[in-house]
Each structure stands twice: as C-alpha cells, then as structure tokens.
C-alpha positions as CSV (number, residue, x, y, z in Angstrom):
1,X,0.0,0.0,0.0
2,X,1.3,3.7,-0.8
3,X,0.2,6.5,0.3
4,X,0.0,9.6,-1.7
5,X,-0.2,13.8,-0.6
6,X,1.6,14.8,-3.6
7,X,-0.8,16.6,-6.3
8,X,1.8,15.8,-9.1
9,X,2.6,12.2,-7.5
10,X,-1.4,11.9,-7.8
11,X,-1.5,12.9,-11.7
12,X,1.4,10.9,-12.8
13,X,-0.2,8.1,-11.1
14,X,-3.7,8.8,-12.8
15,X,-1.7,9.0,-16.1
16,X,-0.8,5.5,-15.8
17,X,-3.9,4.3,-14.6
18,X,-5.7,5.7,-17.9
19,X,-3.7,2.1,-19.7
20,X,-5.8,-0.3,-17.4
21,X,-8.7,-2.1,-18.2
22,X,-10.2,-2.3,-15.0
23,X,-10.1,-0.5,-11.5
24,X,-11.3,-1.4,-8.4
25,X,-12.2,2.1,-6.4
26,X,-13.6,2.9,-3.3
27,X,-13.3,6.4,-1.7
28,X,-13.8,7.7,2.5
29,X,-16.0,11.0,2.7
30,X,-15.3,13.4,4.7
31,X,-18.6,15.0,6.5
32,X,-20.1,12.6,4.6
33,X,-23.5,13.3,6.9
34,X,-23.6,16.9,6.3
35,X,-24.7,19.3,3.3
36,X,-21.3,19.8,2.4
37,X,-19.6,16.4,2.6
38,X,-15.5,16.4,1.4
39,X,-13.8,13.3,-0.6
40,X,-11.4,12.7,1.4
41,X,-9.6,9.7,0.0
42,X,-9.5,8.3,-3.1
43,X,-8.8,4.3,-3.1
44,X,-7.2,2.5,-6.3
45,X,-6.1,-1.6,-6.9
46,X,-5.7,-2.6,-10.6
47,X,-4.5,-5.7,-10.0
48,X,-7.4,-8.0,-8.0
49,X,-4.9,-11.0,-7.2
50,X,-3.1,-9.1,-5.1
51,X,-4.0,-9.8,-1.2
52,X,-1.4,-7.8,0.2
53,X,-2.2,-4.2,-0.5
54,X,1.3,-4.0,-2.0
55,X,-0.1,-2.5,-5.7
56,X,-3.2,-0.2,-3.6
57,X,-2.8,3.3,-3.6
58,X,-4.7,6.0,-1.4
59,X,-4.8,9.1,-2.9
60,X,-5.1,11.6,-0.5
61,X,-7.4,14.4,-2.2
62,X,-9.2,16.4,0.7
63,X,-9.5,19.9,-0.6
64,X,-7.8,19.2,-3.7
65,X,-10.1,20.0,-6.1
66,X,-8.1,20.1,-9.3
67,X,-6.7,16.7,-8.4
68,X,-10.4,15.2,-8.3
69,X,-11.5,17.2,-11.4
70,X,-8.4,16.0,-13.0
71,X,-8.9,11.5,-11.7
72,X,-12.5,12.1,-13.2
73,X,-11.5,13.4,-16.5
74,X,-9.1,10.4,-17.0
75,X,-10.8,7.6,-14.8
76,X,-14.3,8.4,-14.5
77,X,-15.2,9.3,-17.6
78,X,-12.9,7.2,-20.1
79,X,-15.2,4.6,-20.9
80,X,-12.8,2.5,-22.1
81,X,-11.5,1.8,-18.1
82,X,-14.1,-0.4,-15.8
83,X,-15.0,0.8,-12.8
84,X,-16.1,-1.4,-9.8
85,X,-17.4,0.0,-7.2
86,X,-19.2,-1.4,-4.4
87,X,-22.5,0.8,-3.8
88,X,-21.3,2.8,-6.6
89,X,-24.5,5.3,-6.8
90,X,-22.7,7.0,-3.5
91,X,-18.9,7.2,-4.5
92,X,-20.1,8.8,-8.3
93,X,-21.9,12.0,-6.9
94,X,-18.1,12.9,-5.8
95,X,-16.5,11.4,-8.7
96,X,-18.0,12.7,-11.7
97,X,-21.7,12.5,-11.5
98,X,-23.2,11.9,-15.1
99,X,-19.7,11.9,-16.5
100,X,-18.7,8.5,-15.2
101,X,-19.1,6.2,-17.5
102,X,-18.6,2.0,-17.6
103,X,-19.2,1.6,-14.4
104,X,-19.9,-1.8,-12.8
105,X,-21.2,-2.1,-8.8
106,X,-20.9,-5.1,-6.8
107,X,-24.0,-4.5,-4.8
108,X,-26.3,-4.2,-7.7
109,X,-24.2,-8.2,-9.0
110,X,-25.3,-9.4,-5.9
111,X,-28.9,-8.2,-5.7
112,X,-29.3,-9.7,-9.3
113,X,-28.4,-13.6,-7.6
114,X,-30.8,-15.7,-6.6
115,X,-31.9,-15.5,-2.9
116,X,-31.6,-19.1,-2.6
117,X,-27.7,-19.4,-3.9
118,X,-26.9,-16.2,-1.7
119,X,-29.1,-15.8,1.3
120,X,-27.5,-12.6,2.6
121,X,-29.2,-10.2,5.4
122,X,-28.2,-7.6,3.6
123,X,-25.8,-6.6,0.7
124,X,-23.1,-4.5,2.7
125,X,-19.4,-5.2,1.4
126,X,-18.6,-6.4,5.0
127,X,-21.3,-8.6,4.5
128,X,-20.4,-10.1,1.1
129,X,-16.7,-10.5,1.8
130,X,-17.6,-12.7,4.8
131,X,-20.5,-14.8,2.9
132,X,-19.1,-14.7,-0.1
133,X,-15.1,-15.2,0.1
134,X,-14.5,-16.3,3.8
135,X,-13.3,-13.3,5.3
136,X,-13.4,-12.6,9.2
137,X,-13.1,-10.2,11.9
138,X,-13.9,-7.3,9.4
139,X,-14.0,-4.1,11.3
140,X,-16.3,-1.5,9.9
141,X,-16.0,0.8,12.9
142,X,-13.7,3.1,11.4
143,X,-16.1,4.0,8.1
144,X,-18.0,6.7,10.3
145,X,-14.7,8.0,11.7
146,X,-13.1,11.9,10.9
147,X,-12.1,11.2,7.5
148,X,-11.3,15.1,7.5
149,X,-8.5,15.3,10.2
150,X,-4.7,15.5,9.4
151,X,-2.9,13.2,9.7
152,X,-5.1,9.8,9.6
153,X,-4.4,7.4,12.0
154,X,-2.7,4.2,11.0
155,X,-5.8,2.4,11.7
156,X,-7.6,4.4,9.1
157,X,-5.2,4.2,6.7
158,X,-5.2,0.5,7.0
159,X,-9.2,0.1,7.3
160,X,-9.5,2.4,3.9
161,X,-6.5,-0.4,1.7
162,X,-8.7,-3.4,3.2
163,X,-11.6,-2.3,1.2
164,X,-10.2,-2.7,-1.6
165,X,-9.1,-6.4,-1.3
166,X,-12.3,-7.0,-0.1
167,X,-14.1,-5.2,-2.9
168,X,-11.9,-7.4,-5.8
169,X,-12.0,-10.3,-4.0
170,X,-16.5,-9.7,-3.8
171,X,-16.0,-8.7,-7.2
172,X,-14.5,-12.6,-8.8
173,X,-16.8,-14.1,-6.5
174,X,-19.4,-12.6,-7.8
175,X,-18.1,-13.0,-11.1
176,X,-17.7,-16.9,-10.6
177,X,-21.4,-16.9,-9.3
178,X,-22.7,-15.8,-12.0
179,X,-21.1,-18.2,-14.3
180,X,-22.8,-20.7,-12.7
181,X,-26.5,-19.3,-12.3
182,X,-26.2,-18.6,-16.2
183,X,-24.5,-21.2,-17.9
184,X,-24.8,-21.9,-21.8
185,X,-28.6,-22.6,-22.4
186,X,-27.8,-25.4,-25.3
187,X,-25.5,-27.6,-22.0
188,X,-28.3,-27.4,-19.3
189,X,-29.2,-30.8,-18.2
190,X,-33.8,-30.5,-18.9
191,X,-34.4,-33.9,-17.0
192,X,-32.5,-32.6,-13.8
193,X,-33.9,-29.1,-14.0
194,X,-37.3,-30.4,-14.6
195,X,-37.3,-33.2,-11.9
196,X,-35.9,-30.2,-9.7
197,X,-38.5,-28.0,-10.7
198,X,-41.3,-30.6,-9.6
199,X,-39.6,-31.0,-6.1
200,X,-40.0,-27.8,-5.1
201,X,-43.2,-27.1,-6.5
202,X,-44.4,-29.9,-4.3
203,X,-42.3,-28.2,-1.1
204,X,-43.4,-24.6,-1.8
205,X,-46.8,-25.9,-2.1
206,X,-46.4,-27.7,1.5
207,X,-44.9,-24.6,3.0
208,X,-46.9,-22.0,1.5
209,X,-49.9,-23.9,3.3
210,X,-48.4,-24.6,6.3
211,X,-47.6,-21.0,6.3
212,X,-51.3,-19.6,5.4
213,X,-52.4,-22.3,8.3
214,X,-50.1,-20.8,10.8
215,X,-50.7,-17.3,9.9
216,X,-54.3,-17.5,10.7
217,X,-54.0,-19.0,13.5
218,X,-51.4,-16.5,14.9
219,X,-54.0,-13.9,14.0
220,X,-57.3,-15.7,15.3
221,X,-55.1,-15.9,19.0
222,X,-53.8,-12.5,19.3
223,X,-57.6,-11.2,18.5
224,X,-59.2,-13.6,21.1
225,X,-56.0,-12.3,23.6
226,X,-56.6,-9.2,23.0
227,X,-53.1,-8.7,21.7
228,X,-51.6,-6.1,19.6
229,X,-47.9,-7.1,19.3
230,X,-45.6,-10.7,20.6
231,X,-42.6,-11.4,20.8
232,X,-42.7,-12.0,16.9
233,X,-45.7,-10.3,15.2
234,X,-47.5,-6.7,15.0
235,X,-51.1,-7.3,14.6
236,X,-52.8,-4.3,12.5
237,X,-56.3,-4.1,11.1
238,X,-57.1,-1.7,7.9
239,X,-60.7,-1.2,6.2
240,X,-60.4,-1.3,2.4
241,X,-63.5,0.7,0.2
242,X,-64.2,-0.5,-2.5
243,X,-66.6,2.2,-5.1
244,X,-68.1,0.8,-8.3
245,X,-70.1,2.5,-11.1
246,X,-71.5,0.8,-14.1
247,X,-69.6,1.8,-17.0
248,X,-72.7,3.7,-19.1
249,X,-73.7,5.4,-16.1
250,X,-69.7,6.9,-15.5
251,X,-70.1,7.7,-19.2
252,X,-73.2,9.6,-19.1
253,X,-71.9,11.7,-16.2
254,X,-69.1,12.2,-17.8
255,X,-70.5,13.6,-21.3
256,X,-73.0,15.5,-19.1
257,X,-70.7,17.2,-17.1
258,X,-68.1,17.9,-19.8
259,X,-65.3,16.7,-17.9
260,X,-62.1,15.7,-19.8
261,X,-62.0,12.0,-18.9
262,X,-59.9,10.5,-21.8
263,X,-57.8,7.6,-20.9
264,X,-57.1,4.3,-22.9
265,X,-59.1,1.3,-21.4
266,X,-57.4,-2.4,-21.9
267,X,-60.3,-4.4,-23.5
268,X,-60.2,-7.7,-22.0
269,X,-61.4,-10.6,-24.1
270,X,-65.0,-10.7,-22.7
271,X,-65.5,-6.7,-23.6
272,X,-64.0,-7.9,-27.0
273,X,-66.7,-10.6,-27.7
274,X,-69.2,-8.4,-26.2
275,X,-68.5,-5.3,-28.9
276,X,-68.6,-8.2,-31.8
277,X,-68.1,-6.2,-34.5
278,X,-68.4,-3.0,-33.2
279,X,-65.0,-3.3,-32.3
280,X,-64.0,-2.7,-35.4
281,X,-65.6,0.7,-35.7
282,X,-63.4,1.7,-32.9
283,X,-60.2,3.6,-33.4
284,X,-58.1,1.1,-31.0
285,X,-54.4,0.4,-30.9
286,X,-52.9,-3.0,-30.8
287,X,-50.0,-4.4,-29.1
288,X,-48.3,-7.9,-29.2
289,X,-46.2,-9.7,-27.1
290,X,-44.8,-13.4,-26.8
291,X,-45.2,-14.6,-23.0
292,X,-43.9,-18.2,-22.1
293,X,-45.1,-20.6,-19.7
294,X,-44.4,-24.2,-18.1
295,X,-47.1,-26.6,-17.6
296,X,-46.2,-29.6,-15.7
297,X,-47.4,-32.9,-17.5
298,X,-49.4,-35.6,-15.3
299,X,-48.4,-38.8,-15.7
300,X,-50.7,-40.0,-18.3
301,X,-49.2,-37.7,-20.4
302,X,-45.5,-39.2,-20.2
C-alpha cells in the first residue's frame, strides 16, 4: 500500500492508470452526513490477485479539487477503463456525476443472484466478503470515523487499503457466481432441471400452506388475547373501500358534465366478444407480445 499527498505524484499516477482495463475504487468521505460532505480519499487496486495491499494506492485528495477534477476526467469518464465500485450510486456524486461512464457495482451483482444461492441479510461489502469469500473479523467501525482530520491514524489508513481487497475479491466471487447461475442454455441438463423443478413445486406448495395455516391461527389468538404485538408479530387491522359505477352510467356523467376524462381502457377478451363487430368501428391500438409458460405434465401424459 502507498500512500499519496503529492498533487503531481497523484496525476502521474492517474496518467498510468488511464492504460488499465479495470479499477477497483472505493473512496472515504469526509462529512459525509452533512450538506457539504469532502472526498477525502481516493482508493485504487488494478491488479485484484493481489492480497497484500502492496499494488493499492490511497490518494489523498481532501480539498484538492483540481486533483479530483483532473482523476474524473481520466478515470471516470474514459469509458474504455471499468470501474467497480461497491454501492457505486454513493462514490459517483463525488467522482464525476453523469460523466462516469462504464461503471460496474458489486451491490447491484449481488442483488441480481438468486436468494436461494446467496441468502444474505443484507448486501453490505462487510457482508459479502464474509459470505461470499470467507473473510473474518472485518472491522467497519472506522467508516464513520473523521475522515477530514490531518494526519489519519494508521488504523484508518489501513481500514480504507482493506476495502479494496475486499471489494476485488467480492468482485471474482461474484463473477464466478454468476457463471454458474447462467450457464450456456444449449449444456443445461432439462431432465435434472425439470425433476428439480417438480420438487420444489411440491415443497413450496407444502410450506406456503403450512404457512397460510399458521398465519391464521397467529391472528385468530392475538384477536381472542386481545393482543396487539408478541414477541414476533405486530397485529394491525385496515378497512379497504371499494366504489363501483356501471360503465354507461360513468359515461353519461361524464359527457354530461363535460369533464375531460380520456384515458385508454385495456379491453379484456370478454368486452372484445361483447363489442362483436363493433370493435372494429373503434379507433383502437394493438399491441403484441410473446409470454412463455411451463405446464407440468401428469403422468398419463408421459
């Protein structure tokens, strides 16, 4: 890990970062819960084998504004450098805005994997680099510390290279992941995904009802206890009203009263038979689309 102050040691080092492909980033905010928040440090790994923190760089930009201007011009906004950030929506409003461009965020990856193959609580980097690639002990105290004193204490320092590692490392595992929730359509194995498929239809069918059995139970015994909350449930009642008009009558009222009431209405396939041919007097617009659907077979059909 180096650490840089130097506003020309800074831009030669963005200079040579403009020949990588990719760049793992992460960046420390200085009043970060005020109006006015400060980047504070800038965070850089190109090379995501590395464990040690030996090829991370912090770039130390508080109040160097020229320095910042100058890493999103050549970084942020060359679109021919990756970007992965983890929660990236938060690090671009200081790093370019609408100017970054291919930029790739490890917490959007993970929300697109299944529940099922990553059951996480919730999708915070701590969180990912101990589910996902085994790592322990990670100490996220410091992320709400003064990122805007001078000098930063050697525990900062160390807490801000860490992220990094853990944000490549998240980064392959994610990437590995995926390779094996989307493999090549034309390999997949039908007869193990379909006898798969049946299994849980059968166990989400047991558990749904044991679930809707439970449920109304829970709520039959907190009404006749007179109970509002336990240890595990709120109970809360809301009224629903429902108003319905017949369609002529809504019409008449409306041509009556002159009111500008002009919407499209989705004719469903009764109103369609109903109209007959009168549809065709209407001036409506059509719209087509291909849905698919799986129908398990009994066994007669097999």
């Amino acid at each position: 890990m180096t650490y840089l102050t130097s506003t020309s040691e800074i831009n030669s080092l963005v200079t040579e970062y403009t020949k990588a492909e990719t760049l793992w980033i992460d960046t420390e905010v200085a009043d970060y819960n005020t109006r006015h928040p400060r980047l504070s440090l800038i965070q850089v790994l190109d090379d995501p084998r590395d464990m040690s923190g030996k090829n991370i760089y912090l770039l130390d930009v508080l109040d160097k504004s020229d320095v910042v201007d100058n890493f999103i011009d050549k970084i942020m906004s060359n679109p021919n450098i990756k970007k992965v950030f983890h929660y990236a929506s938060f690090d671009i409003k200081l790093l370019g805005k609408s100017k970054a461009q291919n930029i790739t965020c490890t917490m959007e990856m993970a929300k697109k994997v299944p529940y099922y193959l990553l059951p996480l609580p919730n999708y915070q980097l701590k969180t990912l680099a101990t589910v996902l690639c085994n790592f322990q002990d990670i100490d996220k105290q410091l992320q709400g510390s003064d990122w805007g004193q001078r000098p930063l204490s050697e525990e900062q320092i160390e807490y801000a290279y860490l992220d990094c590692i853990y944000l490549a490392q998240v980064y392959l595992g994610l990437l590995e992941l995926e390779s094996k929730i989307y493999p090549d359509p034309a390999t997949e194995d039908l007869t193990y995904l379909g006898e798969r498929c049946i299994q849980l239809e059968h166990e989400c069918k047991l558990i749904n009802s044991e679930l809707e059995h439970l449920q109304t139970r829970i709520k039959t015994a907190m009404q006749a206890h007179e109970l509002s909350e336990t240890s595990h449930f709120k109970l809360t009642s809301y009224d629903r009203t429902t108003v319905k008009v017949n369609f002529s009558e809504l019409a008449k009222f409306v041509q009556h009263q002159n009111l500008s009431l002009d919407f499209p209405i989705t004719l469903t396939q009764k109103l369609q038979q109903d109209l007959d041919e009168n549809l065709d007097s209407l001036p409506t617009e059509k719209s087509s689309n291909t849905y698919w659907r799986l129908t398990p077979k009994s066994q007669d059909d097999n």
